[in-house]
C-alpha positions as CSV (number, residue, x, y, z in Angstrom):
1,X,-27.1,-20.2,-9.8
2,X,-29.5,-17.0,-10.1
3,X,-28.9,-14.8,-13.0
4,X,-27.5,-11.5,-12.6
5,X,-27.6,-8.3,-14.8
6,X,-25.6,-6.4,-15.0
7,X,-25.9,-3.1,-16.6
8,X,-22.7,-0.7,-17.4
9,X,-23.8,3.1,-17.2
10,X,-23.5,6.0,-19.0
11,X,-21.0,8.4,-17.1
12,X,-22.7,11.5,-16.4
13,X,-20.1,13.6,-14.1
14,X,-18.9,17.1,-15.7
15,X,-16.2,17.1,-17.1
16,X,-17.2,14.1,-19.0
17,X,-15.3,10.4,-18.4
18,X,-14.4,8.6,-21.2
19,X,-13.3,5.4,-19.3
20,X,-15.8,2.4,-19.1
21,X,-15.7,-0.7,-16.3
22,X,-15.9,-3.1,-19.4
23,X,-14.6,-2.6,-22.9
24,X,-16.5,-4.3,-25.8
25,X,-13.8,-7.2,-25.2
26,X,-14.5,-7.5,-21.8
27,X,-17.9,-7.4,-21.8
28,X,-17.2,-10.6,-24.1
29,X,-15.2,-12.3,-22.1
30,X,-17.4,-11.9,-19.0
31,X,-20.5,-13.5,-20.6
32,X,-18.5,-16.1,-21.7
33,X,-17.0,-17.4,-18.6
34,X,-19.9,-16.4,-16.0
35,X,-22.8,-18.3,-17.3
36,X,-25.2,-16.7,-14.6
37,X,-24.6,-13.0,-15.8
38,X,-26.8,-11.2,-18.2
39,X,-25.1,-7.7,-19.4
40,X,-26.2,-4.7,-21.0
41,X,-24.3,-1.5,-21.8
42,X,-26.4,1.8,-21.6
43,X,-26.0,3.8,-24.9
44,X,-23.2,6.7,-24.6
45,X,-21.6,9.0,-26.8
46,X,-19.0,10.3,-25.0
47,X,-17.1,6.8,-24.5
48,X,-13.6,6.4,-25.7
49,X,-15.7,3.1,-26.9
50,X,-18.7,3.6,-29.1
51,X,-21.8,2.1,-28.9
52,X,-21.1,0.6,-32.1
53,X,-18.1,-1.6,-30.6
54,X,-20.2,-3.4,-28.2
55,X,-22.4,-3.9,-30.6
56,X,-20.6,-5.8,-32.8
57,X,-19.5,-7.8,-30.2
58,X,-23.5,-9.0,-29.6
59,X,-23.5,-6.6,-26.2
60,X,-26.4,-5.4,-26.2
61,X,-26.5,-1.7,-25.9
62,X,-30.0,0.1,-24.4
63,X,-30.9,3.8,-23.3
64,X,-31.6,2.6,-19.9
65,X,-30.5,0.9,-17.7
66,X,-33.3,0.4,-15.1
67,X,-34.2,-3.6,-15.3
68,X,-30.3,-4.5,-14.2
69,X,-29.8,-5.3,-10.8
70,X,-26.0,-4.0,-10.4
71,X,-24.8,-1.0,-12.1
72,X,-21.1,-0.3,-13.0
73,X,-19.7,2.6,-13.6
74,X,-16.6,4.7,-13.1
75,X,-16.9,7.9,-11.3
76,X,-19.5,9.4,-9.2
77,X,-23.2,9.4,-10.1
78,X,-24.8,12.4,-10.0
79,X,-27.6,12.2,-7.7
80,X,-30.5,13.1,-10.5
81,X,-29.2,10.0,-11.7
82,X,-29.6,7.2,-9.1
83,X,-31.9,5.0,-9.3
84,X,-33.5,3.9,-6.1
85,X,-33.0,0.0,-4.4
86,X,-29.7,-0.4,-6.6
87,X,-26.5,-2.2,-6.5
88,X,-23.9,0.0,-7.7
89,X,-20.1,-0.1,-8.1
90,X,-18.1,2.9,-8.6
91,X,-15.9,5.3,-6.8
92,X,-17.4,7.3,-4.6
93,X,-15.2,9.6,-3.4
94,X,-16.8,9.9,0.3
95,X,-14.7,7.4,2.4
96,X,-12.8,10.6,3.8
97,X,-15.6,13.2,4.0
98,X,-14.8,14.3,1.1
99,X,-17.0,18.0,1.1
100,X,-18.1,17.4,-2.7
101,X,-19.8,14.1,-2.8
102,X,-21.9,14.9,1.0
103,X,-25.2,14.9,-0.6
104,X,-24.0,11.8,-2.9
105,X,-23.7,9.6,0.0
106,X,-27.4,11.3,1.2
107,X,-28.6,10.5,-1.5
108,X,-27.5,7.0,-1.6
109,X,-29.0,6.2,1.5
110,X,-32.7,7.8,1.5
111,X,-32.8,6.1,-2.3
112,X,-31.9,2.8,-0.7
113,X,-28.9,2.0,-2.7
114,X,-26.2,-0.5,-2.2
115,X,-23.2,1.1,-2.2
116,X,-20.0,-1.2,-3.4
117,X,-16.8,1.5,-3.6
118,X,-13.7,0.4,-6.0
119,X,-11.8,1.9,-3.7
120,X,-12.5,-0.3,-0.9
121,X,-12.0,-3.2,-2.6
122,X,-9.5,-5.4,-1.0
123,X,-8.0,-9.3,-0.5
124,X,-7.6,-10.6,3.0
125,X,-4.0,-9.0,2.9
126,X,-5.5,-5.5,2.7
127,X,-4.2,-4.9,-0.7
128,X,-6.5,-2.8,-3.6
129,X,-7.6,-5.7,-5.8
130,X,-8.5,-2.8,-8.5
131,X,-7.7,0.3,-9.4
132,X,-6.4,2.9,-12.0
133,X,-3.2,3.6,-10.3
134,X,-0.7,2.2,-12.9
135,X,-2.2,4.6,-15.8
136,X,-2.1,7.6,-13.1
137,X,1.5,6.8,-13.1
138,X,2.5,6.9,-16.9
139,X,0.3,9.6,-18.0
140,X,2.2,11.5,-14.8
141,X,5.6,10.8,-15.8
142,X,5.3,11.3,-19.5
143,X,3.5,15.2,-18.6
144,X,6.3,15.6,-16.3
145,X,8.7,14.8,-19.1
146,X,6.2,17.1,-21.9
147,X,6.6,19.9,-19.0
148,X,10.3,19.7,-18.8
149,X,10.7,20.3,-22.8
150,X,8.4,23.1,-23.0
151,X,10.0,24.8,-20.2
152,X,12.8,24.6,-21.6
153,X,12.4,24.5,-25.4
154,X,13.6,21.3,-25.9
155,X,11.0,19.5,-27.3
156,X,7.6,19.4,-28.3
157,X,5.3,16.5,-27.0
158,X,2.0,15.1,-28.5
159,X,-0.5,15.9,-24.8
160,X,-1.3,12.0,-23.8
161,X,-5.1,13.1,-24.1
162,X,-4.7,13.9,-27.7
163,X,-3.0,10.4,-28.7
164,X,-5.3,7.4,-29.5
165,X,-3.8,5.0,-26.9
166,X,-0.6,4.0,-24.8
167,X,1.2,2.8,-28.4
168,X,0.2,6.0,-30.4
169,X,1.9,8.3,-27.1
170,X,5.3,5.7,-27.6
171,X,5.6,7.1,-30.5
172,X,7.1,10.3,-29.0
173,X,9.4,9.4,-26.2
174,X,11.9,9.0,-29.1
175,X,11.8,13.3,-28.5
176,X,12.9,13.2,-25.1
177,X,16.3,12.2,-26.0
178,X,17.4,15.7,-26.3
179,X,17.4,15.8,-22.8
180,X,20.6,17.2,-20.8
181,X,22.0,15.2,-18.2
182,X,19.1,15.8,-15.6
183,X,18.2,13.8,-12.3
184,X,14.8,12.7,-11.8
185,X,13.5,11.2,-8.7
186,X,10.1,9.5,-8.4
187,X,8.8,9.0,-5.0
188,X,6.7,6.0,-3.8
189,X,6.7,2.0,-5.0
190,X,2.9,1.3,-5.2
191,X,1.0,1.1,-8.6
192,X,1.1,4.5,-9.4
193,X,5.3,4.8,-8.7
194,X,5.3,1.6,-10.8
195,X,3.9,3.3,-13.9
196,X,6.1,6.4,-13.5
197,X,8.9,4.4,-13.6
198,X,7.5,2.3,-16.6
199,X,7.6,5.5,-18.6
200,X,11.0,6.1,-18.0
201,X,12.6,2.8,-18.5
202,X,10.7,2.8,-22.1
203,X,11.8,6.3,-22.5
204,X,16.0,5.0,-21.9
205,X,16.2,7.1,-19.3
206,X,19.0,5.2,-17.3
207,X,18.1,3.8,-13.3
208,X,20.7,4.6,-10.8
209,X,20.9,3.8,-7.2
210,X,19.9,6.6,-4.6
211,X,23.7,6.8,-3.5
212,X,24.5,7.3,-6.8
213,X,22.1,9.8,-7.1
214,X,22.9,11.6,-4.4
215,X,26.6,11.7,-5.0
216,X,27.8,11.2,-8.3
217,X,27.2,13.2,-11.4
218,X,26.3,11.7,-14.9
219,X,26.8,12.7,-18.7
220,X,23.4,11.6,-19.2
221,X,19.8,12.0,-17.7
222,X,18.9,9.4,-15.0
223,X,16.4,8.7,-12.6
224,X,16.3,6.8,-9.0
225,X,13.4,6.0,-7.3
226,X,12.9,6.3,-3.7
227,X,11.2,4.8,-0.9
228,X,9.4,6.2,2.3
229,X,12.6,5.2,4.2
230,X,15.1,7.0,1.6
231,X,13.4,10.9,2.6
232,X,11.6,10.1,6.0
233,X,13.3,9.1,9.6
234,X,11.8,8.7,13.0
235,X,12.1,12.3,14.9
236,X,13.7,10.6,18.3
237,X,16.5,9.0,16.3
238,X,15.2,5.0,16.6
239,X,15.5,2.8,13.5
240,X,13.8,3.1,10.7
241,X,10.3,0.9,10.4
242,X,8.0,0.7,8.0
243,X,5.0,-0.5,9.6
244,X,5.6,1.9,12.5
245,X,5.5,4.5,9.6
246,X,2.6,3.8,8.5
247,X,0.5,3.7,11.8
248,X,2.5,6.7,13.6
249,X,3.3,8.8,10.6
250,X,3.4,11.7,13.2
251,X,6.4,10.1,14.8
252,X,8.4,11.0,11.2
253,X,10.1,14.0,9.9
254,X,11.5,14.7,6.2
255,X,14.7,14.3,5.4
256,X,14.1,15.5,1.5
257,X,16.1,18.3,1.9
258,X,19.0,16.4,0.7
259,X,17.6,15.8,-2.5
260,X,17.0,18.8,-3.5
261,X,20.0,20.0,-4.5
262,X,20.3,17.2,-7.5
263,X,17.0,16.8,-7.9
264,X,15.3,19.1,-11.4
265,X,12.2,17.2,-12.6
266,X,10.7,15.1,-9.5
267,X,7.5,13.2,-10.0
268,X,6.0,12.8,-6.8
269,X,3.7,9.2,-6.8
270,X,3.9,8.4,-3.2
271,X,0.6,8.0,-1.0
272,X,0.3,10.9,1.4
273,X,-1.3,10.8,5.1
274,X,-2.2,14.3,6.3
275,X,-0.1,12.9,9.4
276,X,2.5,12.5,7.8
277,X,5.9,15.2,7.0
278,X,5.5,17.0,3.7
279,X,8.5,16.3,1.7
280,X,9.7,19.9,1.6
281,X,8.5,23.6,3.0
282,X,7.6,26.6,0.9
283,X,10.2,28.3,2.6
284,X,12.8,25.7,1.4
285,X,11.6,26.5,-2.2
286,X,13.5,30.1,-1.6
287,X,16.7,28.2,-0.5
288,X,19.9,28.7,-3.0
289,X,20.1,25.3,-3.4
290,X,16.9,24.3,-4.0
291,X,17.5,22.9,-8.1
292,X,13.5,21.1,-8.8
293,X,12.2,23.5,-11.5
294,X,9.2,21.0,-12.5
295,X,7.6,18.7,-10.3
296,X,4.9,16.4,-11.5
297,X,2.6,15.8,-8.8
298,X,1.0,12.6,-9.4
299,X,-0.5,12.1,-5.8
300,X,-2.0,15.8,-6.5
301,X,-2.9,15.8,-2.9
302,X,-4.1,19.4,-2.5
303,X,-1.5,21.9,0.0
304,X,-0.1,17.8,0.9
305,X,3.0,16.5,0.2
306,X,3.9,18.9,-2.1
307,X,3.1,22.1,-0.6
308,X,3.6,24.0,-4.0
309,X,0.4,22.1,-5.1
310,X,-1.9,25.0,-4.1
311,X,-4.9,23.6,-7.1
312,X,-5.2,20.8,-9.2
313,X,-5.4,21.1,-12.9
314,X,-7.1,20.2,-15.9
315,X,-6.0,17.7,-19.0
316,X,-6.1,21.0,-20.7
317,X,-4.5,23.2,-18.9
318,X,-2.2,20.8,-16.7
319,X,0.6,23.2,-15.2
320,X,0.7,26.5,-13.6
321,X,3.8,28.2,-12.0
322,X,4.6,28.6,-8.9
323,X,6.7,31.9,-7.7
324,X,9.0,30.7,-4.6
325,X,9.9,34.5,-3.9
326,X,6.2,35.5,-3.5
327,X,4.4,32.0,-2.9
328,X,1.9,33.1,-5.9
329,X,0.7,31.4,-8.6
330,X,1.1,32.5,-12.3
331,X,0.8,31.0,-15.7
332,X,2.6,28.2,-16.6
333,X,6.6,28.7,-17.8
334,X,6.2,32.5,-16.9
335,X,9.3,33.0,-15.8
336,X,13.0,30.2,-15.8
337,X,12.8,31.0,-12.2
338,X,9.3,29.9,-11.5
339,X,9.0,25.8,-9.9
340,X,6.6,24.8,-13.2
341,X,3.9,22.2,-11.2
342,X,1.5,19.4,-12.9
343,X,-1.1,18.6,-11.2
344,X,-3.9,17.0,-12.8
345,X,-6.5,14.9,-10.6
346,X,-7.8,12.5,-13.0
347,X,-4.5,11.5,-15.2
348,X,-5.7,8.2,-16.2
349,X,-8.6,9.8,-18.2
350,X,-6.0,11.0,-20.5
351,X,-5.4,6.9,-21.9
352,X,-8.8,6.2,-21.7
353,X,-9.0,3.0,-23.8
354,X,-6.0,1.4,-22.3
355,X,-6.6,2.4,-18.7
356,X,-10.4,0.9,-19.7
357,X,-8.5,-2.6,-20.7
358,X,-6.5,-2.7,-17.5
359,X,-9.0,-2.2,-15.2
360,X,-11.2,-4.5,-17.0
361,X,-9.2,-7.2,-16.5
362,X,-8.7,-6.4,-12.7
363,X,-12.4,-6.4,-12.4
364,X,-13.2,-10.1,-14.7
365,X,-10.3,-11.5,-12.5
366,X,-10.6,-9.8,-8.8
367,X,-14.4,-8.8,-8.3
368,X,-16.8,-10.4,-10.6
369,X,-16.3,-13.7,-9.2
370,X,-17.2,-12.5,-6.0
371,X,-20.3,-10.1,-7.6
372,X,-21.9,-13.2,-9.0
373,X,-20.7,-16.2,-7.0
374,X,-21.9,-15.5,-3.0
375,X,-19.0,-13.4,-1.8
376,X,-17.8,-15.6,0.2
377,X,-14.6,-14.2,0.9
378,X,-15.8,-10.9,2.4
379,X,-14.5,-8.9,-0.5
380,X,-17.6,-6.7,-1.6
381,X,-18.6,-6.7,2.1
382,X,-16.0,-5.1,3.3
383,X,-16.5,-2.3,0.1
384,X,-20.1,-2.0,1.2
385,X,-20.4,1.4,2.1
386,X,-24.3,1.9,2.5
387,X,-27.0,-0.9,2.3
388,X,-30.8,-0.9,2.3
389,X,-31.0,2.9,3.9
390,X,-28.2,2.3,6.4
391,X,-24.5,2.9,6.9
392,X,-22.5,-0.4,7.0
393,X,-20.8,-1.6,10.6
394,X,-17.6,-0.4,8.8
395,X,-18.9,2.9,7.6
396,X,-20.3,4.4,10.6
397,X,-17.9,7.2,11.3
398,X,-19.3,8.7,8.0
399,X,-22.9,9.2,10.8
400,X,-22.0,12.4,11.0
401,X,-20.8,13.6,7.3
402,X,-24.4,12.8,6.5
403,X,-26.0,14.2,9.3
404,X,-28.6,17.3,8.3
């Protein structure tokens, strides 16, 4: 079989990405059991991996990266950056017409690049064969947890982007057992929901069912996790179904408002369609009822499912306040009364090295074999968002995103 190389790239978006396609390991592992690929790793130092790692591992490591024939990286090139009549594989960002990343795509196609999104990566059931979701999901929870403690002076945690890896950020969920008997309710059942609810198990936080939730009260902090079908319902009354959901999400309204009452920390991991109902209104943020005083918004979908998510945040500077009396914004645990919101956009750069391993793995196990053995499957097909100038068949709404 021809030989492929493969090159891993140094990511140049601001801020900087410290997550790589393939750790030293992996790199290992993927010359070992695909005897047609040839790797290289171009020299970084802003890796959560140094140079020095693959090295001693025999990767080699080069300034550039122009003899490969596919480039990996993680997030978007910048444009000064492509190199023309490439492979590459990363995520792009442009699938919804996604303002930023316009002259990305424009660039991708006068250069003549092959265009392979992450994103759109998918087996013949339509499911994501890789992604970051799962480390979206525990860095959210465990800053919705650190939020909840400084709000309230409870405890102090270590900021996940300040801890070496998933095992040095354990060390502090012994903290959070100072917490009063709260109710936390994570939203969604997908990767990202899974993680969330990871963090809380490890944490002891206790499970309970959303009845229980709703109706009993606990000496304890618990947490329930709920399902599209637990705070949606169809708006003409008929029975509840899931597929319809997802096709007609017009056809739903929210039925959230009877969580929140009992709800104080919720941590908000469900996928959003702009179709679909928000989970609550500003307006119900002012009701006397309304208990959530920190919300981790995982999703961070932008004035989406949580309409107190006016801007995203940084790993820095992750929360900001929200004033439900005046609908402004102010500085984060300004004032007890204030909804305290997280909303950073890129959480799973806060576990670099692990979230680097996991997706790793997805990629050795889910897309490499299809990279370097003929594709027969369709897989990077169907991911191919530009090739040889043009928009794929399956691209071609995007005509006009690109247009001059």
């Amino acid at each position: 079989m021809q030989k492929v190389k493969l090159g891993v790239i140094r990511e140049g978006k601001t801020p900087p990405d410290r997550r790589v396609p393939l750790t030293p390991n992996k790199c290992d592992e993927a010359l070992h059991a695909f005897p047609n690929l040839d790797l290289v790793v171009q020299s970084s130092d802003i890796r959560a991996f140094s140079d020095d790692e693959y090295r001693a591992l025999g990767v080699t490591v080069q300034p550039e990266v122009a003899d490969c024939d596919v480039l990996l990286g993680v997030k978007e090139v910048p444009v000064e950056q492509l190199i023309p009549g490439k492979t590459y594989l990363f995520f792009s960002h442009t699938v919804k017409k996604q303002p930023a990343n316009r002259e990305l795509l424009r660039q991708v196609l006068q250069k003549r690049i092959t265009l392979i999104d992450y994103e759109l990566l998918t087996n013949e059931r339509g499911e994501r064969v890789i992604a970051f979701g799962r480390w979206a999901g525990i860095v959210g929870a465990y800053n919705g947890l650190l939020t909840y403690g400084r709000k309230y002076g409870l405890y102090q945690l270590k900021p996940a982007y300040q801890c070496q890896d998933m095992e040095d950020m354990e060390e502090e969920f012994f903290k959070v057992k100072r917490l009063p008997p709260i109710k936390l309710a994570v939203t969604g059942s997908g990767r990202v929901a899974q993680g969330a609810l990871e963090v809380l198990r490890r944490m002891g936080i206790r499970q309970v069912s959303v009845y229980d939730y709703l109706y009993l009260d606990f000496n304890e902090p618990v947490f329930t996790q709920l399902r599209s079908s637990d705070y949606n319902a169809r708006r003409d009354g008929r029975v509840w179904d899931t597929p319809d959901f997802h096709r007609n999400p017009q056809e739903y309204g929210s039925t959230f408002g009877k969580f929140l009452p009992v709800t104080d920390v919720l941590i908000a991991c469900a996928y959003w369609h702009p179709a679909a109902p928000r989970l609550f209104s500003e307006e119900d943020t002012r009701r006397p009822d309304f208990r959530p005083r920190v919300i981790a918004d995982v999703t961070c979908d932008v004035n989406g499912s949580i309409p107190t998510t006016k801007r995203s945040t940084t790993i820095p500077e992750p929360t900001f306040d929200y004033n439900p009396a005046t609908g402004e914004l102010r500085p984060p645990y300004s004032a007890p009364t204030h909804l305290t919101v997280m909303a950073v956009d890129n959480l799973p750069c806060e576990l670099p090295r692990n979230a680097s391993r996991d997706f790793g793995r997805q990629l050795i196990d889910n897309v490499l074999p299809h990279l370097l053995g003929g594709d027969p499957q369709g897989v990077l097909e169907r991911a191919t968002i530009a090739c040889n100038g043009e928009l794929t068949t399956r691209y071609q709404y995007l005509n006009d995103y690109v247009a001059d």
